[in-house]
BAVOGU-298026 format. One record per residue: x, y, z of N, C-alpha, C in turn; residue in three letters. Coordinates in steps of 0.02 Angstrom, whole numbers, padded with zeros to 5 digits, always signed. Layout:
// residues N
XYZXYZXYZALA/...
//
This chain:
// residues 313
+06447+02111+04201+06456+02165+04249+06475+02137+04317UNK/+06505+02168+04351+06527+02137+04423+06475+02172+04465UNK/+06437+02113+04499+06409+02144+04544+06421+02183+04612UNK/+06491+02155+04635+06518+02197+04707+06519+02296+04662UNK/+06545+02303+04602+06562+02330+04580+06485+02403+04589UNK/+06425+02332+04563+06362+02378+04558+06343+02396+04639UNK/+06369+02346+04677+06325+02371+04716+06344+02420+04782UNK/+06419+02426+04783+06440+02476+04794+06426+02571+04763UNK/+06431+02561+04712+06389+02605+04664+06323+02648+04685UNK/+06297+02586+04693+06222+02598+04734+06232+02629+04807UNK/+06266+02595+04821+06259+02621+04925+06307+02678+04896UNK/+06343+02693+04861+06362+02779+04845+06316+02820+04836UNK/+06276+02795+04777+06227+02836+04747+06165+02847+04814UNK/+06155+02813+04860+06110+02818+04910+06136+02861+04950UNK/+06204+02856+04980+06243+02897+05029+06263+02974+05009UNK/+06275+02963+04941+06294+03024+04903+06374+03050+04949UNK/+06408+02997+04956+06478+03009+04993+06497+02929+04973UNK/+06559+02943+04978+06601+02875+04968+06602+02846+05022UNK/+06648+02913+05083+06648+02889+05125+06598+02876+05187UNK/+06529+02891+05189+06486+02834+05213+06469+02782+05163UNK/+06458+02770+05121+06453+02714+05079+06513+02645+05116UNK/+06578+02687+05119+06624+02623+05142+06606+02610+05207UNK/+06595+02664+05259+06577+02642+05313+06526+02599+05350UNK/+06476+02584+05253+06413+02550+05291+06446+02476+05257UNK/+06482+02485+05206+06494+02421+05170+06545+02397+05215UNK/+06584+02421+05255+06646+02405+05295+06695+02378+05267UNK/+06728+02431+05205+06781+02421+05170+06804+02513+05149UNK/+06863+02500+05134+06902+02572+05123+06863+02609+05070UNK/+06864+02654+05075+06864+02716+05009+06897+02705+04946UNK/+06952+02697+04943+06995+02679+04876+06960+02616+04852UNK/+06942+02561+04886+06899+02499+04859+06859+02500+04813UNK/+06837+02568+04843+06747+02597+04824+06762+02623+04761UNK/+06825+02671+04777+06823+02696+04708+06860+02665+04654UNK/+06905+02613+04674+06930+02566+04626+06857+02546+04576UNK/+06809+02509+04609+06766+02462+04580+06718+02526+04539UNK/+06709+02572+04572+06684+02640+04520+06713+02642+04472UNK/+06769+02651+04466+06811+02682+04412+06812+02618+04351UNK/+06788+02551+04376+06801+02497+04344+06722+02494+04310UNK/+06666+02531+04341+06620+02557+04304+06620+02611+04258UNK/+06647+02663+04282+06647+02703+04232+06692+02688+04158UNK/+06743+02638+04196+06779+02636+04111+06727+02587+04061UNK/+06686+02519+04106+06645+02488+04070+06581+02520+04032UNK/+06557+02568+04054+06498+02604+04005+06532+02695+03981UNK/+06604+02681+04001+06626+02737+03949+06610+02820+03950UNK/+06575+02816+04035+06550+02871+04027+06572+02912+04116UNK/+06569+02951+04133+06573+02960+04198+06525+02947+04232UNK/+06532+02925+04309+06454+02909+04327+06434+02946+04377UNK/+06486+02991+04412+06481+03033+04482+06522+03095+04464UNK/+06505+03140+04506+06529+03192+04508+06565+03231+04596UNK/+06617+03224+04594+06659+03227+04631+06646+03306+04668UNK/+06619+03316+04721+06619+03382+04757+06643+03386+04845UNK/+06678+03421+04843+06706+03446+04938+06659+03426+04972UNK/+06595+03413+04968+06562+03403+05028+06517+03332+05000UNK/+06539+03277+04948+06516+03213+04905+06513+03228+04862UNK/+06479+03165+04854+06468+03159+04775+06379+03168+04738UNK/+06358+03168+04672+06317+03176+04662+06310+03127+04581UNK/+06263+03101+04573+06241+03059+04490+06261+03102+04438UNK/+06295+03082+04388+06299+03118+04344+06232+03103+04297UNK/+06227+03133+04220+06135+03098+04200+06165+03027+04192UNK/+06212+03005+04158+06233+02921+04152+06222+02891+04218UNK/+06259+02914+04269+06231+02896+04337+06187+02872+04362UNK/+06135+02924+04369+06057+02892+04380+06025+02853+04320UNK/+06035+02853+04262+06019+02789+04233+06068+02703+04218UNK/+06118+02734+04256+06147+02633+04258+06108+02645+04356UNK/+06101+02674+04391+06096+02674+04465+06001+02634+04460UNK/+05958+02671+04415+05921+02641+04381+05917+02579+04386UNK/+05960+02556+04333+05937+02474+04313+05981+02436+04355UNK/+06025+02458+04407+06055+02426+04465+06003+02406+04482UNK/+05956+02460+04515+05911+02427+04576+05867+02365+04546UNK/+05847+02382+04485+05814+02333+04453+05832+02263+04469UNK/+05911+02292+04435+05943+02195+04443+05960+02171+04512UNK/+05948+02211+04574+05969+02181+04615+05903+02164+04659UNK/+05871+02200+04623+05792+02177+04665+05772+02106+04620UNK/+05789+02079+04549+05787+02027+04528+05821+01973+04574UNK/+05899+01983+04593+05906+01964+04613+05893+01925+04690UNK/+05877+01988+04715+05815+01974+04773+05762+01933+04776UNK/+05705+01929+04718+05675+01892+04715+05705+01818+04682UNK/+05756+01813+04672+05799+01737+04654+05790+01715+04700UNK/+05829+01723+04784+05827+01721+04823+05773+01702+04878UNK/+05718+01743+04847+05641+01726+04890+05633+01686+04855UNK/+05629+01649+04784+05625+01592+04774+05656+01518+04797UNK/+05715+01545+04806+05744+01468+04841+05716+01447+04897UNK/+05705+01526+04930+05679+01509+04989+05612+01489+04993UNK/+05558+01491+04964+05499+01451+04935+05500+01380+04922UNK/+05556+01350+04907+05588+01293+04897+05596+01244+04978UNK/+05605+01282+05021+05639+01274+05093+05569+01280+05125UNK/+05503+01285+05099+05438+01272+05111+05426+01354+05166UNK/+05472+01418+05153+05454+01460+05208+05510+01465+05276UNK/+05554+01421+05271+05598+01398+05314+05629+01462+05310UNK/+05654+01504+05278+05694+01564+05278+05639+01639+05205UNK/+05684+01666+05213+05651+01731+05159+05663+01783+05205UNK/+05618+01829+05188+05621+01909+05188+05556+01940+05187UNK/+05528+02006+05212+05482+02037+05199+05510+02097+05195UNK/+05507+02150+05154+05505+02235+05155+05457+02280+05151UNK/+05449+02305+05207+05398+02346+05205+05436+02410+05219UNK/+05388+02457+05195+05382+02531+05202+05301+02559+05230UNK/+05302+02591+05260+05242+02639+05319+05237+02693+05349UNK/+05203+02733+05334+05176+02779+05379+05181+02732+05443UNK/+05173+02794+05495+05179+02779+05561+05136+02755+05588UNK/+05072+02776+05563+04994+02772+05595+04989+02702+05617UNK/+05013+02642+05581+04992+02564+05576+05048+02554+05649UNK/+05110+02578+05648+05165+02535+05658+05159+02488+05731UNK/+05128+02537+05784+05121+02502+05832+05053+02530+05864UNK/+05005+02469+05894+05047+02402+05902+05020+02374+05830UNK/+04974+02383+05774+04951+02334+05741+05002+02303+05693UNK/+05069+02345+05676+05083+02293+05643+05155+02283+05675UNK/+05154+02279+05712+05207+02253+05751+05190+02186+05794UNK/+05128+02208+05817+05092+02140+05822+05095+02077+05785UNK/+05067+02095+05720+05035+02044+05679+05147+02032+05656UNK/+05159+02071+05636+05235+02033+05629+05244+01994+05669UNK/+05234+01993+05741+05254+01943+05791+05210+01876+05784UNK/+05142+01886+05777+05117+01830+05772+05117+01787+05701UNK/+05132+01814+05659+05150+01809+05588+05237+01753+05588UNK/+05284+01799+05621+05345+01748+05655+05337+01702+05680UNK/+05273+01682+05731+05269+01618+05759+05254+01548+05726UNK/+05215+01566+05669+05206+01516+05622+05281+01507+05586UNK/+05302+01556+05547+05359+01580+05497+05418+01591+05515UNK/+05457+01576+05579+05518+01596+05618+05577+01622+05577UNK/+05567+01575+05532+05622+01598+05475+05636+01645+05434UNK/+05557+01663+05426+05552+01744+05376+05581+01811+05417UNK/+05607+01853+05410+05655+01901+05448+05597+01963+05398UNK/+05617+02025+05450+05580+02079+05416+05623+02129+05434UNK/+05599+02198+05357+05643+02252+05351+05594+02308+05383UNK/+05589+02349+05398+05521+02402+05401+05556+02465+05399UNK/+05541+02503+05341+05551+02569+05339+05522+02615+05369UNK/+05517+02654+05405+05460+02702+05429+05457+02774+05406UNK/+05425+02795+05337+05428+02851+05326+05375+02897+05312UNK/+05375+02944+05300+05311+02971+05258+05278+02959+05203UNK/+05229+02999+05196+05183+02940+05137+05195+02957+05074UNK/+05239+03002+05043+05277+03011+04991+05323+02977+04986UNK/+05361+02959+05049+05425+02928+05061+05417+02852+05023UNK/+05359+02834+05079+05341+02772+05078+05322+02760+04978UNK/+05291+02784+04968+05263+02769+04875+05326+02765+04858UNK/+05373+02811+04867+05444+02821+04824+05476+02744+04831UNK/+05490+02721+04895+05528+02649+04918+05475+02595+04880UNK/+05423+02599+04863+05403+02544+04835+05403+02547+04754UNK/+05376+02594+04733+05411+02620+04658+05491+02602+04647UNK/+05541+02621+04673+05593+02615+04681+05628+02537+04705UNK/+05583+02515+04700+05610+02439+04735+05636+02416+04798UNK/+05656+02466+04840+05679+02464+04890+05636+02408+04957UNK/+05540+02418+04928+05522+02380+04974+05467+02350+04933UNK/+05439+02294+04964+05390+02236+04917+05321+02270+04946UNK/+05299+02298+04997+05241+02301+05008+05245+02380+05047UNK/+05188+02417+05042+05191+02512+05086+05120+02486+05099UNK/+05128+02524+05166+05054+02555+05187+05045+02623+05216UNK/+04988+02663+05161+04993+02738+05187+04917+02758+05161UNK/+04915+02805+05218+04841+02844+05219+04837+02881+05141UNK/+04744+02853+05132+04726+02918+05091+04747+02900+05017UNK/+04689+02931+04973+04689+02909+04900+04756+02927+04876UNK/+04802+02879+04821+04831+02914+04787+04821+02879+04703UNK/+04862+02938+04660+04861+02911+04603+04935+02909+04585UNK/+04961+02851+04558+05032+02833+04552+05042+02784+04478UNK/+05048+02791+04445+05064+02744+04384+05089+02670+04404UNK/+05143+02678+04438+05172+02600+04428+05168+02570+04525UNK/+05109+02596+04538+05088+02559+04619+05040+02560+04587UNK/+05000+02474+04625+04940+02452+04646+04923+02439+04722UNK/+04827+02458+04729+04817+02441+04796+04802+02357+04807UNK/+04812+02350+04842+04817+02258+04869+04753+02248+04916UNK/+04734+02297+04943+04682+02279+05010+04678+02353+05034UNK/+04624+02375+05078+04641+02447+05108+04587+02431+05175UNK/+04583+02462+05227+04557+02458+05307+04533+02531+05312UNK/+04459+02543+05311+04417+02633+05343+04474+02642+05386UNK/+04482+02707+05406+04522+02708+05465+04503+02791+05455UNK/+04448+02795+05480+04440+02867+05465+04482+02933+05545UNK/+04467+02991+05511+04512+03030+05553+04476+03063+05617UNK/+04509+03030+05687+04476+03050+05748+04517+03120+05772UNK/+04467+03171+05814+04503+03213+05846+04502+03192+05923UNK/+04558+03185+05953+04560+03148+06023+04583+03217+06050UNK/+04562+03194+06130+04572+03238+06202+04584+03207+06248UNK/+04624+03227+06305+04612+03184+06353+04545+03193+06396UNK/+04545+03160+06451+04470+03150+06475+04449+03208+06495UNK/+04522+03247+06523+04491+03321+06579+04493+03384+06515UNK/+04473+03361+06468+04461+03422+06409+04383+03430+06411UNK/+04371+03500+06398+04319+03524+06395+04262+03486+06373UNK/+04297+03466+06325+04243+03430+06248+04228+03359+06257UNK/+04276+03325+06318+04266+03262+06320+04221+03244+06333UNK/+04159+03275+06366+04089+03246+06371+04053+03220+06334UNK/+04063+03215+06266+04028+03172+06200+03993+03224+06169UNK/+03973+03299+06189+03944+03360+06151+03957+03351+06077UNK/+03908+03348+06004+03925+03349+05978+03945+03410+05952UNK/+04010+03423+05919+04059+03486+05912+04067+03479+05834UNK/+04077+03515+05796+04105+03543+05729+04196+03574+05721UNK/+04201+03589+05657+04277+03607+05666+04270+03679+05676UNK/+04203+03727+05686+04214+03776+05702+04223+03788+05779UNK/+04209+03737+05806+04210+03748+05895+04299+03712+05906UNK/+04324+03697+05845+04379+03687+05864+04429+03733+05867UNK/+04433+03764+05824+04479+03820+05791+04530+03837+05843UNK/+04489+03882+05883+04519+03915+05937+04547+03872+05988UNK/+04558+03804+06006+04577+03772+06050+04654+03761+06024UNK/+04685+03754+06073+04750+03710+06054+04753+03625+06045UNK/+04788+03629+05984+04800+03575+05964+04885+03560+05939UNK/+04877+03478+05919+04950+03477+05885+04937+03452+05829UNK/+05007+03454+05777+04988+03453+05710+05048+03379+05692UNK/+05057+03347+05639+05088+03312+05619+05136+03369+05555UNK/+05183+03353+05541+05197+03408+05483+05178+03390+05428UNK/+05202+03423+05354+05180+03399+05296+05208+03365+05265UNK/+05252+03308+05302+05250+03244+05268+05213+03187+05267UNK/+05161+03207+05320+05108+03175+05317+05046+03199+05296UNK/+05013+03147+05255+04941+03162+05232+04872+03185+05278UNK/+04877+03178+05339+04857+03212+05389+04851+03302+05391UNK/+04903+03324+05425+04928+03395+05386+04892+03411+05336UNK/+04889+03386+05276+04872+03410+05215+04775+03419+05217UNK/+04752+03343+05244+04684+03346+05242+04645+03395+05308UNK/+04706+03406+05346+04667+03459+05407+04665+03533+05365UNK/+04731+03549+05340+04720+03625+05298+04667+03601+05249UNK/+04630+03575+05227+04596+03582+05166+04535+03587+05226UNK/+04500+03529+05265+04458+03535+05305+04422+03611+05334UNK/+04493+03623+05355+04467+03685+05399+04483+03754+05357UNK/+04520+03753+05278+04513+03798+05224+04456+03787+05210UNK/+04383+03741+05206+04328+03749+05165+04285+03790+05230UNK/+04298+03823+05300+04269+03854+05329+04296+03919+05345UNK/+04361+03922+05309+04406+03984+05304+04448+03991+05378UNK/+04469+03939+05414+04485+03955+05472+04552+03905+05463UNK/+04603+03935+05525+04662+03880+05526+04677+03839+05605UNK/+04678+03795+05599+04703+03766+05690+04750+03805+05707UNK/+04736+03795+05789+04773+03842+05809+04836+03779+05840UNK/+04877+03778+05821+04932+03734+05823+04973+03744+05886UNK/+04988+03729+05933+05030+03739+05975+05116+03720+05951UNK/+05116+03654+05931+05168+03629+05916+05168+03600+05840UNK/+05203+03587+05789+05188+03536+05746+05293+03488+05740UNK/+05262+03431+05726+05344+03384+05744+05306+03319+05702UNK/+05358+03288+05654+05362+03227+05631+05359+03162+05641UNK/+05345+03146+05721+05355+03096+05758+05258+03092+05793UNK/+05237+03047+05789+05152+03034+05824+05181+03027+05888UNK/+05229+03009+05916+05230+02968+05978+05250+03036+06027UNK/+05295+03086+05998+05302+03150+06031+05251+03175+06042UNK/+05196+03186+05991+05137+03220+05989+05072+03207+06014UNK/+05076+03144+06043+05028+03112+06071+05063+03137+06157UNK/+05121+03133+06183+05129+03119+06233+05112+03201+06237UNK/+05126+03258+06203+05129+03307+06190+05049+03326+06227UNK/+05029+03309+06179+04951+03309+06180+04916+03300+06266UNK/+04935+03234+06264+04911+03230+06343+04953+03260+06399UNK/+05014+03300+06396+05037+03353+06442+05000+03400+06445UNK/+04970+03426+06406+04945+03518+06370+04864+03521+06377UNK/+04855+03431+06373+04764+03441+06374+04758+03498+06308UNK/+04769+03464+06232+04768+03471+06191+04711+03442+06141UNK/+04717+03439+06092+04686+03407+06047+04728+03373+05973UNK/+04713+03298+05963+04784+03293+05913+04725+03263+05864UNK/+04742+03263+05795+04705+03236+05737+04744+03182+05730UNK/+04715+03113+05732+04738+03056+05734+04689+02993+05702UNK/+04725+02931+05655+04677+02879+05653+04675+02838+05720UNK/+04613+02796+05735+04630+02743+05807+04665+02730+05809UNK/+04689+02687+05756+04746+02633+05763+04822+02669+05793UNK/+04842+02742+05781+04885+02757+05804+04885+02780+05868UNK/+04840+02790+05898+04818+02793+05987+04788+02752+05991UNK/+04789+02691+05983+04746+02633+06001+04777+02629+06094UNK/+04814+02623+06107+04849+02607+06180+04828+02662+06206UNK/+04832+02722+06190+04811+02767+06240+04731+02790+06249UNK/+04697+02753+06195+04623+02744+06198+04609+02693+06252UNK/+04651+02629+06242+04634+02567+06291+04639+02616+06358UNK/+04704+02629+06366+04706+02672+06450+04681+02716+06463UNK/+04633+02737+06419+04590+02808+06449+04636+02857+06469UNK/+04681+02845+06425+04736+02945+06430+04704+02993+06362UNK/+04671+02966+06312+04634+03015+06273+04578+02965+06243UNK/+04532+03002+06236+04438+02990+06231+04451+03038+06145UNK/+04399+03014+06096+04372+03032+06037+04325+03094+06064UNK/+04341+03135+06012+04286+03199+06034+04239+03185+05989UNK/+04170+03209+06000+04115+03173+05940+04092+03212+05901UNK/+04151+03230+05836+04168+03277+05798+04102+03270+05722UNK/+04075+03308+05716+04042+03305+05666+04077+03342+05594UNK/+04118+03294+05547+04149+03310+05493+04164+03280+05426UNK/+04140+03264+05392+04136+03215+05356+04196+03203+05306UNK/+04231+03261+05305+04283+03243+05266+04341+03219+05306UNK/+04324+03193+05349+04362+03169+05400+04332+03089+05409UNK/+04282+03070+05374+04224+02998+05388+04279+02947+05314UNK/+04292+02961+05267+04305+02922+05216+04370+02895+05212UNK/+04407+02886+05256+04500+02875+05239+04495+02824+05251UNK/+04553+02774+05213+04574+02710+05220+04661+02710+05200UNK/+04674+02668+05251+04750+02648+05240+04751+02589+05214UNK/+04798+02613+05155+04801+02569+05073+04869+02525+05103UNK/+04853+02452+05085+04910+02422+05066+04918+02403+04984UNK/+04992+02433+04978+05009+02460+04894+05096+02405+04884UNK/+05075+02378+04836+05140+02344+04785+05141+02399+04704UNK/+05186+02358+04679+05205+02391+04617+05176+02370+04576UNK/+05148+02375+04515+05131+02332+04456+05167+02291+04445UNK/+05127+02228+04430+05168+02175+04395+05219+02152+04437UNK/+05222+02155+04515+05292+02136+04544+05268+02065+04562UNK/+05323+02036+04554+05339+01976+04566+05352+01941+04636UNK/+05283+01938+04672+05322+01929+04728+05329+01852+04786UNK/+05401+01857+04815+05391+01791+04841+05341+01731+04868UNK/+05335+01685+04886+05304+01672+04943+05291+01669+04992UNK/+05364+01712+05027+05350+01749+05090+05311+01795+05078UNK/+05315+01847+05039+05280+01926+05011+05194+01907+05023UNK/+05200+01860+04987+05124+01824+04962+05090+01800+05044UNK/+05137+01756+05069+05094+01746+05120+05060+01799+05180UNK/+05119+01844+05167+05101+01892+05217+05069+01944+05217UNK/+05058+01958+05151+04997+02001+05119+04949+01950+05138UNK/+04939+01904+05143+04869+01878+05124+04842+01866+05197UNK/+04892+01858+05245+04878+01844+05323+04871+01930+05349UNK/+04876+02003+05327+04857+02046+05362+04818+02063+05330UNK/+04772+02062+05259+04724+02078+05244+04665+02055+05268UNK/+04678+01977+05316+04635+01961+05356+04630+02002+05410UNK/+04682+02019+05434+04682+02077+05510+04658+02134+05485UNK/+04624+02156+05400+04626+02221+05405+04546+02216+05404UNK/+04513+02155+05375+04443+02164+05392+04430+02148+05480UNK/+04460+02110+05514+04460+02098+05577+04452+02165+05606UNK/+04527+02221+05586+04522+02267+05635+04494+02340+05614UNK/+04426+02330+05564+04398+02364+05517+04335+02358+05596UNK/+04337+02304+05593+04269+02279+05627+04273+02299+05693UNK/+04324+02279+05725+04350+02273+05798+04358+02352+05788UNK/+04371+02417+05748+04369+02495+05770+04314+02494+05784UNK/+04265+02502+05740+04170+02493+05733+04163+02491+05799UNK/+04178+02452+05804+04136+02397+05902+04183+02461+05946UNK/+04250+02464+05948+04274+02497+05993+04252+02586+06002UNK/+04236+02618+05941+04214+02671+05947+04145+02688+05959UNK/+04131+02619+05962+04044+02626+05957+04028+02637+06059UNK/+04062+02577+06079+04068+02583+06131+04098+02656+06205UNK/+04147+02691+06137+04169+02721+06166+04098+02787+06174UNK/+04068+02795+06131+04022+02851+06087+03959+02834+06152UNK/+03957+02777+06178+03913+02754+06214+03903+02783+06286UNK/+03973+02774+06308+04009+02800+06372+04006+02856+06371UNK/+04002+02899+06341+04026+02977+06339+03947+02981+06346UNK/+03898+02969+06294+03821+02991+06299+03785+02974+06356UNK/
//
């Protein structure tokens, strides 16, 4: 099989247009569809379906698009092998994430992770936590980290960090005095919501469905970093883990309200691979250097909320 052939194919089948497919490969359209057409005559079957506004998999389609990714994620890991060879000197990491981690903790630990490793380069997807399972199932990435139990056939968990769910305010909110409060004294306040691509969303409607009541939402948007800044314009209330207001906890722009809820006490953000994947010695090392940061910063929340819980009383 020709691989330019497959892997054009692929950035079709991802683009679902030819013509962004050529524009990311930076070669013509006719190219694209030359080396298509040089697929479809090799498995005899059509593989796309031609429409005014792209294209779409035919069923042959999504099963050679299938065992593309396969072979090119083999090939990938060929690659992280040589580079294992080069003692670390070069490689790759791919990750996929929820937002909650991204900054600063793992943007951090990437940086200090580079200082040893200069040579290892990193991918980071940032999506939702459906998103995120899909890219690692799918091959697209070697390692996801996302809130909250799941059950998935062909993902395993690797390590997971408490990171249970805080309701933050800023200081000049009512509630910020450390009062302890319930989700019925919340209801009626304004708050902001994350949407339902996040597992957040999902565990606040169930929360506040077992008391028959709904937040009163001011805004809801896909982005934490809108919703946080959101939050502290409006003197709001946002449902958040630390780690994703960790900076605006350090600066005292929003304080933990001292929420009594328990289905809000048990969450951990899972770091998840695939079954059975094979993974480099970059993959390897770098799983094994943030599962140290995840008992570190398991510990280091503890101390920081403890302290905070202190101040307020």
């Amino acid at each position: 099989m020709n691989l330019i052939a497959g892997k054009y194919f692929l950035s079709v089948a991802r683009f679902q247009s030819i013509r962004l497919a050529a524009e990311r490969l930076r070669v013509s359209p006719s190219a694209i569809s030359r080396q298509i057409a040089k697929l479809e005559h090799e498995f005899q079957e059509q593989l796309l379906e031609r429409r005014a506004e792209g294209v779409s998999l035919t069923e042959a389609g999504r099963v050679v698009a299938d065992h593309l990714a396969a072979i090119f994620s083999q090939i990938d890991t060929a690659k992280g092998e040589v580079a294992d060879l080069r003692s670390l000197k070069t490689g790759a990491v791919s990750i996929a994430t929820v937002e909650g981690i991204t900054d600063p903790f793992l943007s951090a630990h990437i940086t200090k992770f580079r200082q040893d490793y200069p040579g290892i380069q990193f991918r980071v997807r940032i999506r939702g936590r459906e998103r995120v399972l899909e890219a690692v199932e799918q091959h697209l990435c070697d390692i996801g980290f996302v809130y909250d139990h799941f059950t998935h056939a062909a993902i395993e968990t690797i390590g997971q960090w408490r990171q249970p769910l805080l309701a933050l305010v800023p200081p000049s909110h009512p509630f910020a005095d450390g009062r302890p409060v319930v989700l019925d004294d919340l209801v009626d306040l304004p708050c902001v919501l994350p949407d339902d691509s996040f597992g957040i969303h999902h565990l606040l409607n169930r929360a506040f469905g077992k008391i028959r009541k709904q937040p009163s939402a001011i805004i809801v948007a896909d982005q934490f970093h809108f919703l946080i800044r959101h939050t502290i314009r409006n003197n709001a209330i946002i449902y958040l883990p630390l780690q994703a207001v960790l900076r605006e906890v350090d600066e005292g722009q929003l304080v933990p309200l001292n929420l009594r809820c328990s289905d809000f006490d048990h969450r951990f953000i899972y770091a998840v691979a695939r079954h059975g994947q094979h993974k480099s010695a970059a993959c390897e090392t770098f799983i094994a250097s943030i599962l140290t940061e995840f008992a570190k910063g398991e510990k280091s929340d503890a101390a920081l909320l403890f302290r905070l819980r202190a101040r307020q009383g």
